[in-house]
N, C-alpha and C positions, 0 to 999 in steps of 0.2 A: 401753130404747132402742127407737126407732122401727124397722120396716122397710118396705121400699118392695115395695108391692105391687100388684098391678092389682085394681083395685076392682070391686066386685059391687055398691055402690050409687051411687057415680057413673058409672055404663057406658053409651056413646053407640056406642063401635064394640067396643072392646077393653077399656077399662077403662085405659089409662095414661093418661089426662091426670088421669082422677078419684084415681088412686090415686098422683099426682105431689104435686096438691092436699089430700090426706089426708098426705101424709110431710111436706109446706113447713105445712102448715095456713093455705091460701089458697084464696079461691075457686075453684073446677073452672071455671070460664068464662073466669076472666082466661088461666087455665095453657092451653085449649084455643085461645083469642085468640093468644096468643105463639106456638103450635105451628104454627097456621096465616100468622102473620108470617114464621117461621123457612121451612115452608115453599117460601112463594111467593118469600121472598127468594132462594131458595139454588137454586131450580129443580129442587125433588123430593127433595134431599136427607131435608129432615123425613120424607117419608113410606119415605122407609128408613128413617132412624130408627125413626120407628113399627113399623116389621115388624119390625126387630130386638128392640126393645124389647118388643114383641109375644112373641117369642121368649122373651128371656131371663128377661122378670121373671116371677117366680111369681105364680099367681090367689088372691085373699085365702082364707083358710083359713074 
């Protein structure tokens, strides 16, 4: 079974979008694309996200 982790080879800031992309097994651009739709939609929301996410997921072993 897969788990979701923040990536060491797809890493731009932190490693979650790449290691979102390694768990779905989809491109790291389209996952970073949506993250930044999410977001500009939501007025910063996303980027909590990301620090939470930041936070909680573990860096790949």
């Amino acid at each position: 079974m897969n788990k979701l982790y923040r990536s060491k080879k797809n890493k731009i800031i932190a490693g979650i979008c790449g290691g979102i992309s390694e768990y779905f097994k989809i491109d790291p651009t389209l996952v970073r694309l949506l993250w930044l739709l999410v977001s500009v939609m939501s007025v910063g929301a996303g980027l909590v996200a990301y620090i939470i996410a930041w936070i909680i997921i573990p860096e790949e072993p």
